[in-house]
GUVO-538829 format. One record per residue: x, y, z of N, C-alpha, C, CB in turn. Coordinates in steps of 0.001 Angstrom, whole numbers, plus 500000, padded with zeros to 6 digits. Each point is the difference from the previous one (the first is absolute). Glycine has a CB too. Example, Ala and Ser with C-alpha at 12.3 -4.5 7.8 and 13.67 -1.06 7.14 Angstrom:
REM GUVO-538829
513190494310507800499110501190500000500900501200500000498108498827501246 501542502223498034500820501190500060499230501090500730501184499372497855 
END
This chain:
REM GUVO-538829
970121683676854790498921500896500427498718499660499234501677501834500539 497267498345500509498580498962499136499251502050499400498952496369502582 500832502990496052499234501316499091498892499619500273501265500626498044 498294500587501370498095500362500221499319498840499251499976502911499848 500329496421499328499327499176499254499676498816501181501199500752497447 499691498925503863499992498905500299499282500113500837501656499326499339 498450501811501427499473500889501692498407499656499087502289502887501437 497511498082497411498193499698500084499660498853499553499363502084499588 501492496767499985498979498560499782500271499577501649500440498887496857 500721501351504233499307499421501068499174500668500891501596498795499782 497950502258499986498776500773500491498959499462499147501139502173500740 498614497840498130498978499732499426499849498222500656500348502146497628 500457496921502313499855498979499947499526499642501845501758499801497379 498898501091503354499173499752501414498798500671500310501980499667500823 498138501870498826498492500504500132499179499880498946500707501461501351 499373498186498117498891499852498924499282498557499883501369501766498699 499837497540500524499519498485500075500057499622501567501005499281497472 499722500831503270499937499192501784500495498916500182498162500690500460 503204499945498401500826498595499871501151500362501097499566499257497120 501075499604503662500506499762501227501578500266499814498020498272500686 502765502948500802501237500141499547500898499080499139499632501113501807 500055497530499634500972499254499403500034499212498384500071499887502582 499224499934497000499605499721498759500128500765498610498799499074501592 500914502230498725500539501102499408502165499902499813497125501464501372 502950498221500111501634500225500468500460498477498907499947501308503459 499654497905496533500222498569499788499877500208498139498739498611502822 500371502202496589499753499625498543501464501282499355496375499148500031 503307502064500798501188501409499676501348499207500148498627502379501243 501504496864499757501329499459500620500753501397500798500352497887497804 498233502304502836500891501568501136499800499542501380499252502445498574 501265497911502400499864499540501162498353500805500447503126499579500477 497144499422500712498507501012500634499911501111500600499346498374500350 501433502393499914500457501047500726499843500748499020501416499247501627 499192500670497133499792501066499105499062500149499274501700499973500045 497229498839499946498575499910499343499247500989500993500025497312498956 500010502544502374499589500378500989500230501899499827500544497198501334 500592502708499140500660501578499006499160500915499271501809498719499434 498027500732499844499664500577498447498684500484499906501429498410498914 497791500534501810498402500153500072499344501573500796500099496950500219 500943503398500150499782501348500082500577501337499165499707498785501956 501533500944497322500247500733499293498928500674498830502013498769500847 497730501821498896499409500887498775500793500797499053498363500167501448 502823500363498942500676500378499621501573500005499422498087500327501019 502686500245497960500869498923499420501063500192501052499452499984497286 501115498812503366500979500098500681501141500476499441499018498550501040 502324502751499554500820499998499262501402499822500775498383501247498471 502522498415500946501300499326500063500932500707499817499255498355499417 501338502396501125500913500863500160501602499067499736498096501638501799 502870498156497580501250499385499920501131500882500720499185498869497797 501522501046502686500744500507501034501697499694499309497828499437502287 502322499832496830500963500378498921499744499118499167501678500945501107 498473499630497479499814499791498493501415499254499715498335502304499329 501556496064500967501163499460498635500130500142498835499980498789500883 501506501315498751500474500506498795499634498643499221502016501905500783 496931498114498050500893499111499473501191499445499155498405500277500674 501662498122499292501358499989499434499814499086498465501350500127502768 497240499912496712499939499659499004500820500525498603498121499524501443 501549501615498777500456500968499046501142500036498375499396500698502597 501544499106497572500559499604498443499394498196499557502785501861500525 496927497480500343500096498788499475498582499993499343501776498853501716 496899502064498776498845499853499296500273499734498596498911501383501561 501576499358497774500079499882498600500382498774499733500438502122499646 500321497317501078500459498268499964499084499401499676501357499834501564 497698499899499671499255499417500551498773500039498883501101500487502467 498692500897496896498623500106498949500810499272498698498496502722500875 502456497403499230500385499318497997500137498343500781502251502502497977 498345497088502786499356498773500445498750499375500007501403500588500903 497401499817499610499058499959500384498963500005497859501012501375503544 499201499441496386499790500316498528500190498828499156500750502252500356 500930496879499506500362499112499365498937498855500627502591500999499465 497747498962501562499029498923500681498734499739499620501056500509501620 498358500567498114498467500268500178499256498935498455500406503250501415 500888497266497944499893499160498298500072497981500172501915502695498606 498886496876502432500112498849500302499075499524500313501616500261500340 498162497736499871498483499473500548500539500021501436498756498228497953 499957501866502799499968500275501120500798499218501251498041500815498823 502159498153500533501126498814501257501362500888499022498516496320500698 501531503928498743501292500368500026500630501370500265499726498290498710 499174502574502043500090501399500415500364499635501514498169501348498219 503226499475502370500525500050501036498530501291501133503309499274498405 496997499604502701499496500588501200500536501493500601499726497482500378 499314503218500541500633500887500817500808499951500004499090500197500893 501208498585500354501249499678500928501367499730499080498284498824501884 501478500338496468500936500037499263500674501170499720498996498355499388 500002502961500324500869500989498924500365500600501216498853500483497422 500633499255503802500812501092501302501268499365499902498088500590501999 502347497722497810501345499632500348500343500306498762500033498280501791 499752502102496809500571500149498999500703501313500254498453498556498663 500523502618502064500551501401500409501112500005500974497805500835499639 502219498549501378500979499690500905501309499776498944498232498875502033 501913500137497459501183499628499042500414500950499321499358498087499756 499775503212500146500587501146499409500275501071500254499371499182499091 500543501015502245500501500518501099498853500768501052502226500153498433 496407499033501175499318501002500788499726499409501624498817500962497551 501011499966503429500183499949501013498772500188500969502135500510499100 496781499333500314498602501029500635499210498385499979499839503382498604 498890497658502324499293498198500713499320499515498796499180500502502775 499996498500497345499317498980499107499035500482499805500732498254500560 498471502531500546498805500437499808499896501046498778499675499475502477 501056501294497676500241501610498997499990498923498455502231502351501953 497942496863498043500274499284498917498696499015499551502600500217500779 496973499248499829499053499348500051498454501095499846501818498073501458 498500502741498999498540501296499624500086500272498507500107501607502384 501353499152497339500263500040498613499532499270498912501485500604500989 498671497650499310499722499429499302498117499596499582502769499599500808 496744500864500453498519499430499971499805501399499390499232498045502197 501130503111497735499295500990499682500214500101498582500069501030502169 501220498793497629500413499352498561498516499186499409502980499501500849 497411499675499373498983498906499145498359500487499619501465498037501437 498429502484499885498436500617500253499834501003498878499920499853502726 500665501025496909500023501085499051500448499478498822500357501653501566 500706497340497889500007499669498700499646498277499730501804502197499753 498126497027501162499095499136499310498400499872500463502236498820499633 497261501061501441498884500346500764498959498501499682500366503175499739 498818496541501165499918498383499440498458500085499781502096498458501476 497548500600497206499268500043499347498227499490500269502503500021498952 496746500525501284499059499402500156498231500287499243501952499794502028 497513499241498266498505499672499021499185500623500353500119498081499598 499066502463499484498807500702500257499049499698500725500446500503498430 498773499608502116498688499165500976498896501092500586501862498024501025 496844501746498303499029500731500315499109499359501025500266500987497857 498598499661503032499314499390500799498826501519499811502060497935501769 496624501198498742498915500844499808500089501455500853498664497708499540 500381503224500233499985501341501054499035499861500440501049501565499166 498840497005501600498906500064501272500000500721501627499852497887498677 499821503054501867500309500155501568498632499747500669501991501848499781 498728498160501426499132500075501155499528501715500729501357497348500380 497415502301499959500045501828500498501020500342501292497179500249499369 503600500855500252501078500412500676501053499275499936498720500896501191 501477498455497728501326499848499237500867500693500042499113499263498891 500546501258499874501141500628498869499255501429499727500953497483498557 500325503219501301499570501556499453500872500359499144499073500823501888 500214500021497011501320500030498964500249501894499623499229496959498541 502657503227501718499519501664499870501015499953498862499270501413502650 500034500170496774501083500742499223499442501101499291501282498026499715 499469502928499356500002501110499489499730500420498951500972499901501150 497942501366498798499393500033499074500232501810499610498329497493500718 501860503304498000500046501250499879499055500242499423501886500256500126 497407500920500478498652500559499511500503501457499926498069498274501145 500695502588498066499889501048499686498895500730501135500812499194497445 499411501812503370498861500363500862500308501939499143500033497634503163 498794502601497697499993501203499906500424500610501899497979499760497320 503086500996502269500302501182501515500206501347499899501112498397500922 497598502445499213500205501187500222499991500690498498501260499432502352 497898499548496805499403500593498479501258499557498908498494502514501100 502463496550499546500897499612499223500391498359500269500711502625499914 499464497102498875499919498529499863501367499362499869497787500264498923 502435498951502868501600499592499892499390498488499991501941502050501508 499335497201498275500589498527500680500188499502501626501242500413497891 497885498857502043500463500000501639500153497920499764498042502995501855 502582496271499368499988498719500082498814499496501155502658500098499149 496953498686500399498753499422500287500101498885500906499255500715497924 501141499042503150499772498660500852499180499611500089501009500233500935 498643498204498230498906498895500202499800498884501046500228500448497920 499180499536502664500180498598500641498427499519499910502273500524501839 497572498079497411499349499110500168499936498574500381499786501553499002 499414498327501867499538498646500904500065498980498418497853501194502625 502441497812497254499351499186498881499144498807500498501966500629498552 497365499448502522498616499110500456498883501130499477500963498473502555 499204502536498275498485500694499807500144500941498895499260499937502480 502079500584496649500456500729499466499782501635500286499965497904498729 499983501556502679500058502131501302501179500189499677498761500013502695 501014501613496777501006500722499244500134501334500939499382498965497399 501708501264502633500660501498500531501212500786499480499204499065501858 500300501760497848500931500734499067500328501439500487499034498643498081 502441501517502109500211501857501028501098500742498910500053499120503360 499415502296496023501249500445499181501299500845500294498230499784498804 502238500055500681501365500562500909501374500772498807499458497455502191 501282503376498175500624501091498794501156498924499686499530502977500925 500971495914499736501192499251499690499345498388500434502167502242500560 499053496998499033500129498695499932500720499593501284499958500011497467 500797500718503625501123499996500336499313498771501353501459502910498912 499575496941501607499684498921501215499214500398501206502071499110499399 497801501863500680499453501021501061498772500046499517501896501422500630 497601498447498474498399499558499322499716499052499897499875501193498962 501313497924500692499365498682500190499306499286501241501582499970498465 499174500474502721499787499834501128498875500760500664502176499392499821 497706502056499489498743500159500602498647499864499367501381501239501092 498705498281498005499070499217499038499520498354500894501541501337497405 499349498311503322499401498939500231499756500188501454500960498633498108 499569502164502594499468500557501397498408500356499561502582501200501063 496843499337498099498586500468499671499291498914499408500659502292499636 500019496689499224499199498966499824499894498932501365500639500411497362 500022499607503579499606499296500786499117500333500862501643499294499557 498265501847500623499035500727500859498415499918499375502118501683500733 498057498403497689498833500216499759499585498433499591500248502757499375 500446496399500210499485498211500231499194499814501291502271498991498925 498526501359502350499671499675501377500868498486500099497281501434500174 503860498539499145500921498805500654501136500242498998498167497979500995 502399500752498604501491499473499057499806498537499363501754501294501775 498297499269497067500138498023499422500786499645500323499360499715498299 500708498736501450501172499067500154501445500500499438498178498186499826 501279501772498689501813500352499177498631501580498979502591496031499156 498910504136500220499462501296498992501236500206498789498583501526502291 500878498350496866500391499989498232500728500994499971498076499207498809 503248501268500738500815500739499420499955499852498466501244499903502085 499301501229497538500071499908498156501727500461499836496875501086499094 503700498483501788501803500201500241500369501304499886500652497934498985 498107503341501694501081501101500206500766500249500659499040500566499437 501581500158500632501315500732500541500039499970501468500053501575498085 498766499228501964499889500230501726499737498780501071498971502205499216 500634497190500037499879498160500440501298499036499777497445500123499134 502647499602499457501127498736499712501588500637499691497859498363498724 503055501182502056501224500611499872500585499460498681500304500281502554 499759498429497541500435499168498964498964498669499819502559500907500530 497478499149497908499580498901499394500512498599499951499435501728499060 500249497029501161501035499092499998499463498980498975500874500437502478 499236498121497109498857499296499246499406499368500491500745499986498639 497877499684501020498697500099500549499474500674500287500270498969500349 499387500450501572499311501069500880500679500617501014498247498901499607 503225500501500102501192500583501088500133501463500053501381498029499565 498220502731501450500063501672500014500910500505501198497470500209499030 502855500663500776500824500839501156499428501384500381502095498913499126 496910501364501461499125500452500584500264501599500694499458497349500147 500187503714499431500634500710500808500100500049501549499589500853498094 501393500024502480499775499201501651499720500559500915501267498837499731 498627502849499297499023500735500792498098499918499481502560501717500388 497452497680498826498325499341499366499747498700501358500440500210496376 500374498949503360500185499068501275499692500149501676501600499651498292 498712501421502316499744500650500692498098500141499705502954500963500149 496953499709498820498325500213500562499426498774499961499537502237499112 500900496738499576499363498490500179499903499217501318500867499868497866 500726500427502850499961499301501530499158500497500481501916499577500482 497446501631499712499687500194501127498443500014499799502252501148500776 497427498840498010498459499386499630499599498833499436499792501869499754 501315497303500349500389498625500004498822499454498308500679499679503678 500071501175495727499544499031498848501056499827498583497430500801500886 502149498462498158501068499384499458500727500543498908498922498363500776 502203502529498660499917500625498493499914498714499520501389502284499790 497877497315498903500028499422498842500340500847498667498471498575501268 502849500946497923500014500847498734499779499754498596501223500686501337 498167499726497903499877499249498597501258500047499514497741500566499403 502207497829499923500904499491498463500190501447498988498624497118499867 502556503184500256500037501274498423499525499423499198501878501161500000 497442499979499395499179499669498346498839498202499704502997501604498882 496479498841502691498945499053499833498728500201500959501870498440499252 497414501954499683498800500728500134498898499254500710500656501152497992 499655497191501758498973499188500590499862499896501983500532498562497282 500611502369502618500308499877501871499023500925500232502706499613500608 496740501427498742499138500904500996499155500618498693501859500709502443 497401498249496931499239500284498909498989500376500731500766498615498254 498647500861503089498769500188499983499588501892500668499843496709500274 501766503059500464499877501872500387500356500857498750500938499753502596 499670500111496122500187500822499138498505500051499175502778499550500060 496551499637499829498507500178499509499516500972500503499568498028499741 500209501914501543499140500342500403500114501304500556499530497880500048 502122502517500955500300500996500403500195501185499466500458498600500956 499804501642497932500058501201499506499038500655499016502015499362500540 496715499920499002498944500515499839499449501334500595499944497818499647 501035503250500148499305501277501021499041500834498872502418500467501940 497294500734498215499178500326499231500470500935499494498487499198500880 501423500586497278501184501219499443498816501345499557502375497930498598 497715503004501081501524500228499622500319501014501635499933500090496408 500866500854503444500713500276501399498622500606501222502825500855498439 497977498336502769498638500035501430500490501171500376499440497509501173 499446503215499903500883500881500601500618499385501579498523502043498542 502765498372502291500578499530500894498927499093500699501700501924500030 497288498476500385499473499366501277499354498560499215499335502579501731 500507497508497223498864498915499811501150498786499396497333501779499294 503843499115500574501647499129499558500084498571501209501788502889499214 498148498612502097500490498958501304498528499190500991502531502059500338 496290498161499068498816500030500624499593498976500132499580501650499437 500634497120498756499502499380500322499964498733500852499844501359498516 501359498569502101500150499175501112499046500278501526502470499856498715 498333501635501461498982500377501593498589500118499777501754501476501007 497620499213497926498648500461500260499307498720498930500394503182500601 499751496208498016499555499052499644500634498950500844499455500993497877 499925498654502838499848498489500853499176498862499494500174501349501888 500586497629497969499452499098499447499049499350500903501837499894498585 496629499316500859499036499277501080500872498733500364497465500788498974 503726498701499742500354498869500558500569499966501334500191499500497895 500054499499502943500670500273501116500903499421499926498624500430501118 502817499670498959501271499189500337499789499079501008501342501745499419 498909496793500696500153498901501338500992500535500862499527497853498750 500827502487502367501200500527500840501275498204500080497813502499502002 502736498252497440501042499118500688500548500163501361500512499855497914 500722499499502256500011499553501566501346501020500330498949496949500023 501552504100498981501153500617500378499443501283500210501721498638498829 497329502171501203499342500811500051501095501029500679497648498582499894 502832503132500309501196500291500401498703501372499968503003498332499100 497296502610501908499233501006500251501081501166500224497938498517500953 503382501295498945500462501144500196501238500105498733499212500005502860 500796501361496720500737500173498618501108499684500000498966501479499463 502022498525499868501204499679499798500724501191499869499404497976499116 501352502472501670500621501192499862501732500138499875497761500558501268 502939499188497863501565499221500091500911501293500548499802498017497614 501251501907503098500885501236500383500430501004499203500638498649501237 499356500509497319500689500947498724499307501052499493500957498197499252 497575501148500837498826500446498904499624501137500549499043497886499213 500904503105499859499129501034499802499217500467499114501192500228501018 497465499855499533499410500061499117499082501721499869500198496956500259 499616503606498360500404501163500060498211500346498744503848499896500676 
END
């Protein structure tokens, strides 16, 4: 079953760039029918299973991890394959397919050895209607002669550095989303990709590098405004130095509500954003979400 991650690079990659089914079908290795498919989906397809196999891994895991373990200490030509420790399991009486075995093992490895790689920086040059970079900020406002906490959605352009900022009583996903239903409205389009700082409501799981697992109801609003999550490196500040400068400069000490959420709608910047070519005029509204 193809996930949201894949549905919006081949939406993005035909409507956006005007890159051609088959070519798309030819680089994914999906047929054309289902490239074809997809380009209309917006939403996460779901998969209903109609019966749940048992599996039959079960006592031999423990096998299989003190195996895998010894191994892991050996040089690498001399560490047995998948397909080896499945016939090693067979010989010991196990009876279940290759595959159940073969997942085990990649998921194995992925979590305790995980493979190693080099640092590599490149400049923070964009183009206008690039890149947009969001995230969260807690301020002090005044409501009703009393001074709470509320959370701060930023989003800045990093060509013209057009900023929009909407406050909101939680962090939860249902803000996130309508945080960017309003920054898009008030841009007048959608960048290309847009900067994460790996929260919650965005990145499911972390992987190494830039490998992310995306939420797939976040995915959903990306498809359908066809632009790209990008997430920062943990604990590296140089990925979105130029929005932490600059973005949270608000004005202390505590604002009252309106001038919290204002200065996006009513301070308008003279700069003008370049429109990009994904421009999306109608909000994103997901089946789950409520927003309250």
């Amino acid at each position: 079953m193809i996930n949201m991650n894949l549905i919006a690079e081949i939406r993005r990659r035909h409507l956006v760039s005007k890159e051609s089914i088959s070519s798309i079908a030819r680089d994914l290795k999906l047929s054309r029918p289902t490239v074809r498919k997809h380009l209309q989906t917006e939403v996460e397809p779901i998969y209903q299973r109609q019966n749940q196999p048992t599996p039959k891994l079960g006592q031999f895991q423990v096998m299989l991890e003190s195996w895998l373990a010894v191994e892991a200490q050996l040089p690498k030509a001399q560490r047995r394959t998948a397909r080896r420790l499945f016939q090693g399991l067979q010989v010991e009486g196990y009876r279940g397919a290759y595959d159940s075995v073969q997942r085990f093992v990649k998921g194995w490895k992925a979590d305790k050895v995980g493979p190693t790689s080099k640092q590599a920086f490149v400049p923070l040059i964009f183009a206008p209607g690039e890149v947009c970079q969001f995230d969260w900020s807690h301020e002090q406002v005044e409501l009703g002669g009393v001074i709470q906490t509320v959370k701060v959605a930023h989003f800045r352009l990093t060509y013209s550095r057009q900023m929009f900022i909407a406050a909101y009583p939680r962090e939860t996903q249902e803000m996130v989303i309508d945080a960017h239903n309003r920054a898009f409205a008030f841009f007048g389009g959608v960048p290309q990709r847009i900067v994460y700082d790996n929260l919650k409501a965005v990145v499911e799981t972390i992987f190494t590098g830039k490998e992310r697992q995306f939420n797939r109801r976040f995915m959903a609003l990306a498809n359908h405004y066809l632009f790209e999550p990008v997430a920062c490196t943990p604990a590296s500040g140089w990925g979105e130095a130029r929005f932490r400068k600059a973005c949270f400069a608000l004005p202390q000490p505590a604002r009252s509500a309106d001038r919290a959420v204002g200065r996006g709608a009513k301070g308008r910047s003279k700069i003008r954003w370049a429109m990009c070519g994904n421009g999306c005029s109608r909000p994103w509204r997901g089946s789950l979400v409520s927003i309250r």
